[in-house]
VEXLUMLO-146576 format. One record per residue: residue in one letter; x, y, z of N, C-alpha, C in turn. Coordinates in steps of 0.02 Angstrom, whole numbers, padded with zeros to 5 digits, always signed. Layout:
aXYZXYZXYZ;...
***
This chain:
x+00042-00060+00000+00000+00000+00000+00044+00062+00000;x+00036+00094-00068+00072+00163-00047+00048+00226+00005;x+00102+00256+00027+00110+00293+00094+00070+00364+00057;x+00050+00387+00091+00001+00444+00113+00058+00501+00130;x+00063+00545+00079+00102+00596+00070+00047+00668+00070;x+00045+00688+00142+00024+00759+00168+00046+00806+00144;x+00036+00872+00084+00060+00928+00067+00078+00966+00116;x+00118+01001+00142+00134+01053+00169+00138+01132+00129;x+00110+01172+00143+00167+01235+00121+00170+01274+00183;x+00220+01288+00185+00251+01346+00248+00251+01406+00198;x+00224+01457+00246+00238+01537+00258+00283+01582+00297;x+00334+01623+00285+00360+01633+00341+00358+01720+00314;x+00326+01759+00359+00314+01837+00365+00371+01860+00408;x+00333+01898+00446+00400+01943+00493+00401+01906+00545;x+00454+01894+00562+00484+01869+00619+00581+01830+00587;x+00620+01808+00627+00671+01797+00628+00704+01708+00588;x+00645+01672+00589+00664+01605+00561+00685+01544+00609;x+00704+01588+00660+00680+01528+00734+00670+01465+00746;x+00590+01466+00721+00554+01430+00717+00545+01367+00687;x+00590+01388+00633+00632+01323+00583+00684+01305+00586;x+00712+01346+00638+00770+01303+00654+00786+01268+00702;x+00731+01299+00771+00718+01242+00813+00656+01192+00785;x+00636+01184+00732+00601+01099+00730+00641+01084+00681;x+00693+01093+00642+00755+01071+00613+00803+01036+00678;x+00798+01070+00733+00836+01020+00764+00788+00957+00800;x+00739+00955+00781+00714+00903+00824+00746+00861+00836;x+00742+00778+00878+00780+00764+00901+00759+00674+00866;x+00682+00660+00897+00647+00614+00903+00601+00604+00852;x+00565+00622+00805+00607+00595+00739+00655+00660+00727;x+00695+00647+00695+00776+00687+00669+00725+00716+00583;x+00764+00791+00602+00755+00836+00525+00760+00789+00472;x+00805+00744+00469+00794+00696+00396+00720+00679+00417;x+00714+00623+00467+00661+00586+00479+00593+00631+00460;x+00607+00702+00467+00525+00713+00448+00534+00740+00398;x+00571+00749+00368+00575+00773+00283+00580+00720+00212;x+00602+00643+00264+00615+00614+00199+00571+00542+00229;x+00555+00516+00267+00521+00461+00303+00446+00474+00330;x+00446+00409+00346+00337+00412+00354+00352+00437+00448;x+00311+00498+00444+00318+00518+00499+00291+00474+00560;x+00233+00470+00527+00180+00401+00564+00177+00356+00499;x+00154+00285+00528+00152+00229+00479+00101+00237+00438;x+00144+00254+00370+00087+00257+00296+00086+00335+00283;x+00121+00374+00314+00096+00441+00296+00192+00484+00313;x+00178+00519+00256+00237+00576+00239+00223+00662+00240;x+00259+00687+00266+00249+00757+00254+00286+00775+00196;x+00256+00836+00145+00276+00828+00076+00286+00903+00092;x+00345+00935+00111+00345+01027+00122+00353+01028+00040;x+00293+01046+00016+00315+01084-00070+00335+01143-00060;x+00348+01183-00019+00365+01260-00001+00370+01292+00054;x+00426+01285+00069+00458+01307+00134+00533+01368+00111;x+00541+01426+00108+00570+01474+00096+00664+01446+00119;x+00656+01410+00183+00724+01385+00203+00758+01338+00183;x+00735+01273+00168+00743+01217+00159+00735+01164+00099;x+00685+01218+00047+00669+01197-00014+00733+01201-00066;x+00740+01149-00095+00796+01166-00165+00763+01220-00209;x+00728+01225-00232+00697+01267-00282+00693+01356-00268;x+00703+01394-00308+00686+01468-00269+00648+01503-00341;x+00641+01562-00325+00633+01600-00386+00535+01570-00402;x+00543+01593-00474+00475+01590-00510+00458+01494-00472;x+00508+01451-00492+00490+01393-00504+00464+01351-00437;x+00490+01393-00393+00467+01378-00320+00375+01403-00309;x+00377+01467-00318+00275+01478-00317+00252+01462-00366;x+00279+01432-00418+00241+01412-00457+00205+01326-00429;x+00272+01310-00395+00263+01228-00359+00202+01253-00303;x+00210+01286-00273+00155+01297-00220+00103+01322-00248;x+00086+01358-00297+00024+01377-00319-00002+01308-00360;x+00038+01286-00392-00003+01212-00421-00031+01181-00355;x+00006+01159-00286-00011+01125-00245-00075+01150-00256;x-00076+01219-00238-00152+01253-00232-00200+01244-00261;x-00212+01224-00325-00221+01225-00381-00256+01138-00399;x-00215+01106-00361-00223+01036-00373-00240+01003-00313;x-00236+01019-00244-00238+01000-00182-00286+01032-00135;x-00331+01073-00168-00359+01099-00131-00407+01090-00074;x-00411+01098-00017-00430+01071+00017-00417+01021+00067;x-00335+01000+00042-00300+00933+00056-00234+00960+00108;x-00197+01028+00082-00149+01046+00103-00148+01078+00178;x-00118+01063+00209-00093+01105+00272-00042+01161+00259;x-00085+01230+00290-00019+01281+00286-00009+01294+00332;x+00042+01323+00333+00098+01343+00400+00106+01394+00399;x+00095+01442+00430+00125+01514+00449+00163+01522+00496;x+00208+01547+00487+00278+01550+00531+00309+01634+00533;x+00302+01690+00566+00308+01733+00564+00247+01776+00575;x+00248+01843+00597+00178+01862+00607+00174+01892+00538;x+00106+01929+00521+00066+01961+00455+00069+02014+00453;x+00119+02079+00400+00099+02148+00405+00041+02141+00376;x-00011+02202+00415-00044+02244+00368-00054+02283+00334;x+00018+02327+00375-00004+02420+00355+00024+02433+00286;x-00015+02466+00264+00006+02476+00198-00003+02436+00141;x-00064+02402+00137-00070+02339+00100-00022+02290+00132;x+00007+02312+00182+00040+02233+00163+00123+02233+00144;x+00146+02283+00130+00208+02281+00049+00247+02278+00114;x+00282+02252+00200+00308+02244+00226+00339+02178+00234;x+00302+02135+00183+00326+02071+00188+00304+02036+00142;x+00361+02032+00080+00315+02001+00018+00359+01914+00021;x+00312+01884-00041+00333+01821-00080+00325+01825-00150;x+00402+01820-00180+00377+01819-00258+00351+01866-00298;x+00318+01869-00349+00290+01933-00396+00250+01901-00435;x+00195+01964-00468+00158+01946-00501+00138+02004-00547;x+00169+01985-00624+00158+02058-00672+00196+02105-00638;x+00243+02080-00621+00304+02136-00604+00298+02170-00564;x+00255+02144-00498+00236+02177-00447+00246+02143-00383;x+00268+02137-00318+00280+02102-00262+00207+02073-00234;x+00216+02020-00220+00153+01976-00183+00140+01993-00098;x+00103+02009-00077+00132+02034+00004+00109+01960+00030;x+00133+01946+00091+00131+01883+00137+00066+01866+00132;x+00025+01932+00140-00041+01966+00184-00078+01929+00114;x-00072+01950+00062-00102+01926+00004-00115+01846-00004;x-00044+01802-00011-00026+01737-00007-00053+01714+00045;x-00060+01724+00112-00106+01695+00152-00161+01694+00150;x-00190+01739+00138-00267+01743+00144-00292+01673+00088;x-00272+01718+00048-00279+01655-00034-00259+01564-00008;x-00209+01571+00013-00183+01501+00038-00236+01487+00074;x-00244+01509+00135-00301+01506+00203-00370+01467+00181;x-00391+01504+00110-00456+01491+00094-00482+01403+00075;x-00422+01395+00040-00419+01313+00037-00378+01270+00059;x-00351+01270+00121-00312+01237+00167-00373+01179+00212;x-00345+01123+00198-00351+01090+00262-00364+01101+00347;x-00293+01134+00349-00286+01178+00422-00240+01211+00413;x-00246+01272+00472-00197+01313+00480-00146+01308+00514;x-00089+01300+00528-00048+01279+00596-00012+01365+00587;x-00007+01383+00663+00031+01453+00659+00054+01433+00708;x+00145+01426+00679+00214+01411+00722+00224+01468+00747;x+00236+01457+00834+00293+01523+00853+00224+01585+00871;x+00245+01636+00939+00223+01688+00965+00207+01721+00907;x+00252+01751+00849+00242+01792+00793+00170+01790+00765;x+00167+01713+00721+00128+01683+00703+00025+01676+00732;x+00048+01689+00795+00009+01636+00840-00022+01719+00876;x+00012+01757+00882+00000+01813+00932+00014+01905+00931;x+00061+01879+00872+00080+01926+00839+00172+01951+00883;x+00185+01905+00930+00245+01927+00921+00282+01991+00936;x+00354+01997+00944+00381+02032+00930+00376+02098+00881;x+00366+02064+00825+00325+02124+00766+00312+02157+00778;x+00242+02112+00802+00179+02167+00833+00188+02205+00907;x+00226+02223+00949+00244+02237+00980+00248+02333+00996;x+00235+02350+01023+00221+02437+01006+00281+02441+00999;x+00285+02505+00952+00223+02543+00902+00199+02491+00841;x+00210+02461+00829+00200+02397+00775+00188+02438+00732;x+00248+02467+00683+00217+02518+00631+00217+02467+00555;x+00211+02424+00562+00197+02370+00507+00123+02340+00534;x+00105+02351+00579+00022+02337+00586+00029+02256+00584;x+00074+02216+00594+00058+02154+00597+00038+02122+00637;x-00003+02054+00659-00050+02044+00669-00034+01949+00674;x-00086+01906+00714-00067+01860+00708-00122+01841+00669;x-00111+01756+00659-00159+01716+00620-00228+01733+00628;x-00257+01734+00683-00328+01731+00712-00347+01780+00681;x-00327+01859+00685-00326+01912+00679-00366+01916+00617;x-00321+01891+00557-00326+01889+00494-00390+01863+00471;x-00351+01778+00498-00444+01744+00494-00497+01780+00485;x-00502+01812+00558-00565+01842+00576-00589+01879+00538;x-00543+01928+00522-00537+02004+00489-00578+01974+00402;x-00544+01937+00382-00567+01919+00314-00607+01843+00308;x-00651+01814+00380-00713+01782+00378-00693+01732+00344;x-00639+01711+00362-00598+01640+00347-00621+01587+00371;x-00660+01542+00376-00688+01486+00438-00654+01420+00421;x-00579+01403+00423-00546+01359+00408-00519+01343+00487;x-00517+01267+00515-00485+01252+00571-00415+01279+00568;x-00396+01313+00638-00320+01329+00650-00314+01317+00719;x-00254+01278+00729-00194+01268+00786-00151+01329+00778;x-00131+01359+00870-00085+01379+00891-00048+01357+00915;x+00045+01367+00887+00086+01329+00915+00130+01392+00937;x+00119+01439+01008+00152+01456+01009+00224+01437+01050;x+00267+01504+01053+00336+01493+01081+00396+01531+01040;x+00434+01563+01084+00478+01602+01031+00549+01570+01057;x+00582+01533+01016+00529+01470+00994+00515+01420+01000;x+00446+01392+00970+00418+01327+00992+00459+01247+01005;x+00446+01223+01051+00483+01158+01043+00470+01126+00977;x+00508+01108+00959+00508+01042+00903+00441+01001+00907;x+00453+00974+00962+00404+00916+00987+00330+00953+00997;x+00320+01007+01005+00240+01040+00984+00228+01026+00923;x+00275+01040+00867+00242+01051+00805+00235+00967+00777;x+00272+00935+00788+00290+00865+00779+00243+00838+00791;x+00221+00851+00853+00170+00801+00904+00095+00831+00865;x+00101+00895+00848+00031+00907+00833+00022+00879+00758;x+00075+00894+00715+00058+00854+00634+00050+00785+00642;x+00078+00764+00716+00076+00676+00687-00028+00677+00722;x-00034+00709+00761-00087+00683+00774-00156+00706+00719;x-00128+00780+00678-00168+00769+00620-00171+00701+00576;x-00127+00674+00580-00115+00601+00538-00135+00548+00542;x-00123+00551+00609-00156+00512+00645-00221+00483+00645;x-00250+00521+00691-00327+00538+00693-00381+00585+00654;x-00323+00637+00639-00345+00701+00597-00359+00761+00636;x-00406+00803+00618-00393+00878+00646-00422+00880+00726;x-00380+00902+00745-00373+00918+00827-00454+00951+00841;x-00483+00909+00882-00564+00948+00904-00561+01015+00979;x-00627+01014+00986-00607+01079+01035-00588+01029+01111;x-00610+00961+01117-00576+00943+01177-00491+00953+01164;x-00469+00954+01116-00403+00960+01112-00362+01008+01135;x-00414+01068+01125-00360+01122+01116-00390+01174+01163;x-00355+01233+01196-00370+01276+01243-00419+01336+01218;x-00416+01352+01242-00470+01421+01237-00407+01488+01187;x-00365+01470+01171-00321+01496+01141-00285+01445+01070;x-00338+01417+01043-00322+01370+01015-00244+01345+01017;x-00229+01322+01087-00167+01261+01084-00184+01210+01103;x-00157+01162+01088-00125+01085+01107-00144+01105+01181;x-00197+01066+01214-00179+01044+01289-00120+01021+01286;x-00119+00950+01257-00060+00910+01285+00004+00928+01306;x+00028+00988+01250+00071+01039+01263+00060+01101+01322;x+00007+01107+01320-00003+01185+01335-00059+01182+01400;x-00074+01131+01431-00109+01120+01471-00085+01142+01545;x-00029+01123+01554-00023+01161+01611+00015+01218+01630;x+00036+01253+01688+00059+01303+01700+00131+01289+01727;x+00193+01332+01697+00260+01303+01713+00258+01312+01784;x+00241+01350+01816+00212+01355+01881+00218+01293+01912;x+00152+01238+01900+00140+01195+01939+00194+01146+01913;x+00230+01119+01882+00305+01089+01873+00369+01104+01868;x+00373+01174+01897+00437+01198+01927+00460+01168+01968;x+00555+01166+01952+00579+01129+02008+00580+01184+02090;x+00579+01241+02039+00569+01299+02109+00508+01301+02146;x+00459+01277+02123+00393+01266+02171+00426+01294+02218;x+00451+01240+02250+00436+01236+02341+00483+01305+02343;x+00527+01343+02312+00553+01403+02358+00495+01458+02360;x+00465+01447+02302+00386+01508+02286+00345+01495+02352;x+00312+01422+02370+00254+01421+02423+00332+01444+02496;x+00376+01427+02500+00414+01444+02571+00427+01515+02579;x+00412+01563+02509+00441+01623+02511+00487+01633+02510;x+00555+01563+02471+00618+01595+02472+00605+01617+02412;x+00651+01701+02374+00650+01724+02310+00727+01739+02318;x+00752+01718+02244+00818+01730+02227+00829+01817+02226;x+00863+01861+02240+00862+01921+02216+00912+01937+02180;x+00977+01900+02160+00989+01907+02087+01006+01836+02058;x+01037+01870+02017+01031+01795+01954+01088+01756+02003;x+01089+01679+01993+01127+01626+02022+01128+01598+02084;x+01070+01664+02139+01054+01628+02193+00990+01566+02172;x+00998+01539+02248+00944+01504+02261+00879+01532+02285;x+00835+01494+02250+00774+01523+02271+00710+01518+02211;x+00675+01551+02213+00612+01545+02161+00640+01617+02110;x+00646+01617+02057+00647+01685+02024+00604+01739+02008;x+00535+01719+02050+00465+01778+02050+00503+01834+02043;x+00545+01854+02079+00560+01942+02101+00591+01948+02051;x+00630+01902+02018+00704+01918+01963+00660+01934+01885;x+00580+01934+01881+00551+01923+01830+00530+01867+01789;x+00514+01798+01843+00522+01753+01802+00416+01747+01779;x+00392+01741+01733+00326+01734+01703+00284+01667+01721;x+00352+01598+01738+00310+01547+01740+00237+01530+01784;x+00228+01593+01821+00172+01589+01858+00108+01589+01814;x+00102+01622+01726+00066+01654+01705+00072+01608+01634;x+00111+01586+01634+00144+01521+01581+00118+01453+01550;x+00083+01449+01495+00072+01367+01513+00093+01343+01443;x+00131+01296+01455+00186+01251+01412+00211+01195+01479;x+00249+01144+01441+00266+01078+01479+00356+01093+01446;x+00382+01162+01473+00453+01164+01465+00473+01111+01518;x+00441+01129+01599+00478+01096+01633+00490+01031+01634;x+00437+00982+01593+00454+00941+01591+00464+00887+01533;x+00492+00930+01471+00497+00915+01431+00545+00899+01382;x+00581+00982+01435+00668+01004+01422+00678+01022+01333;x+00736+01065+01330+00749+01072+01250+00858+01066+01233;x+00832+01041+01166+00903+01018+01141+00906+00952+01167;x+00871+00915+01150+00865+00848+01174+00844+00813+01222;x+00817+00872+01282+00798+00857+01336+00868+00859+01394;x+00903+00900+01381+00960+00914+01391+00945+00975+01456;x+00912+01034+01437+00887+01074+01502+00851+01138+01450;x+00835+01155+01503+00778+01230+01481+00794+01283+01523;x+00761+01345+01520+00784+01398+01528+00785+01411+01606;x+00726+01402+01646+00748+01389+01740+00799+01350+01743;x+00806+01310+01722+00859+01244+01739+00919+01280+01727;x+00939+01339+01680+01007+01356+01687+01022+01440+01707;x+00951+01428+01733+00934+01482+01806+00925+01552+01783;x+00887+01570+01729+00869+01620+01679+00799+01623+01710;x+00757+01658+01707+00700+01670+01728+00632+01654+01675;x+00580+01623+01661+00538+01608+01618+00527+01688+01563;x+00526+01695+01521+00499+01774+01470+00399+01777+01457;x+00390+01709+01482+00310+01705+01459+00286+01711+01382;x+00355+01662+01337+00334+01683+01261+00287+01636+01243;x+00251+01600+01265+00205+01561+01249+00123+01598+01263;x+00133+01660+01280+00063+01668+01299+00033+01754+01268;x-00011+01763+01233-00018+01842+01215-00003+01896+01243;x+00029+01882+01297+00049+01951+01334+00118+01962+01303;x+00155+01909+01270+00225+01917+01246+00221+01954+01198;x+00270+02007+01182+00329+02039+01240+00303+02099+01273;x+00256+02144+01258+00227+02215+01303+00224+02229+01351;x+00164+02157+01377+00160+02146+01446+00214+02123+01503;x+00234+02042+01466+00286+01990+01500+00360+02065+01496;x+00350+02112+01481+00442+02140+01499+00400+02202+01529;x+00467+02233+01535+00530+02204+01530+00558+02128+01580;x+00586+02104+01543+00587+02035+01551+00615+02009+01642;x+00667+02052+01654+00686+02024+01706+00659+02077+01768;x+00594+02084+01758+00577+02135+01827+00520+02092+01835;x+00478+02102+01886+00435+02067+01923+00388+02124+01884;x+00340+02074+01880+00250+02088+01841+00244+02140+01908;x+00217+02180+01889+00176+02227+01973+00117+02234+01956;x+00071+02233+01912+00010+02231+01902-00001+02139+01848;x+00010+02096+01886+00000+02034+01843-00094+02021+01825;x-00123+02049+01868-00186+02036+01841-00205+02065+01768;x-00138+02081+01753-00175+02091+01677-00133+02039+01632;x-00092+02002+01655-00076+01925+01612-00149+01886+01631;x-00140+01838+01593-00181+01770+01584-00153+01712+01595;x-00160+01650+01658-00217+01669+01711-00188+01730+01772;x-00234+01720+01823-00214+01764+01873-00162+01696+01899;x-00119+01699+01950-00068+01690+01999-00078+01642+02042;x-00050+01585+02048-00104+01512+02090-00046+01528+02143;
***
């Protein structure tokens, strides 16, 4: 029986590229393993268009992704990876040309969006708008939802955020499209993520717990203690860093005694910073403080 080869096309707008290079390092299946092998049994991911990783560039590359379009409709999963200008039409972040004119991101997505399978939006950028979007955001960019909404898109979308996302989010969530297929609302949070990922609060699996409930707080970097005062977010946080670890499971960012940034959650970066000072009005992150 031949294997079940899933279209991909990736998008990548404003933001830094991150995002592809931490699920390039994945670990468990390995960057070959999900580019050239059945991710799950009987089924392949087919990236026809990915800006980093593709051999092809130029005309002959959107021309490959617009056939996908063209021929797959309905079938393909896109990926947005970077957040979406708006301002200005758009002309802050193009792909390609058309009649001698630049394509904006803003354009290519929407169009993509309309006949996609699902949406997956990798990374804070993507998912929340990011850094980008960040005041003054004079590119007006914007995350996935945003867009959706804005242009009455009603296509399923996953948030994967994280700046940036583990490997194993994006991994774990395509295999279970494959799997079973598209993630339902028991799946996913009120912020369309992955429970499985995103279910709990780094909070409640900190190894610092116990200095937070005793009231010990580190007051600078390398003591012992809980890092609340030093700025750490994991109170407000929900991802399974702590116990999930990154670079192989090797360590994460408390573990080498850095304070959480809270990039997994819409308050990143405006709210969550400046990064290493203590929240003083946290009731305006999401949730309140257990």
């Amino acid at each position: 029986m031949e294997a079940k080869r899933q279209p991909v096309i990736w998008l990548q707008g404003a933001g830094c590229t991150g995002c592809s290079v931490s699920i390039m390092n994945s670990v468990s299946p390995s960057i070959k393993n999900l580019l050239l092998d059945e991710v799950v049994p009987g089924s392949f991911l087919q990236f026809v268009f990915h800006p980093t990783i593709m051999a092809a560039s130029g005309e002959l590359s959107i021309e490959v992704m617009l056939d996908t379009q063209r021929k797959r409709e309905g079938s393909y999963i896109l990926v947005m990876e970077g957040s979406i200008p708006t301002a200005k039409g758009g002309i802050f972040a193009t792909v390609g040309e058309e009649k001698e004119k630049p394509v904006t991101i803003l354009s290519r997505f929407i169009n993509l969006a309309r006949g996609a399978l699902a949406i997956i939006a990798v990374g804070s950028c993507a998912t929340f708008g990011g850094i980008p979007a960040a005041r003054p955001n004079p590119t007006g960019s914007r995350g996935v939802k945003d867009v959706l909404e804005e242009e009455k898109i009603d296509v399923p979308f996953i948030n994967i955020p994280g700046c940036p996302p583990h490997p194993d989010w994006f991994v774990g969530t395509v295999a279970h499209i494959l799997l079973y297929g598209l993630m339902g609302e028991d799946d996913l949070d009120e912020l369309n993520r992955p429970r499985v990922f995103y279910g709990q609060l780094i909070h409640e699996n900190c190894p610092r717990r116990p200095y937070f409930d005793e009231g010990k707080f580190a007051r600078q970097l390398g003591e012992e203690g809980c890092l609340y005062e030093l700025g750490c977010k994991g109170p407000f946080t929900y991802s399974d860093c702590p116990l999930r670890h990154w670079n192989g499971g090797v360590n994460w960012v408390i573990g080498a005694g850095s304070p959480c940034l809270g990039c997994t959650e819409p308050s990143f970066p405006d709210i969550t910073g400046p990064f290493y000072e203590k929240i003083s009005d946290w009731k305006k992150l999401r949730p309140p403080l257990k």
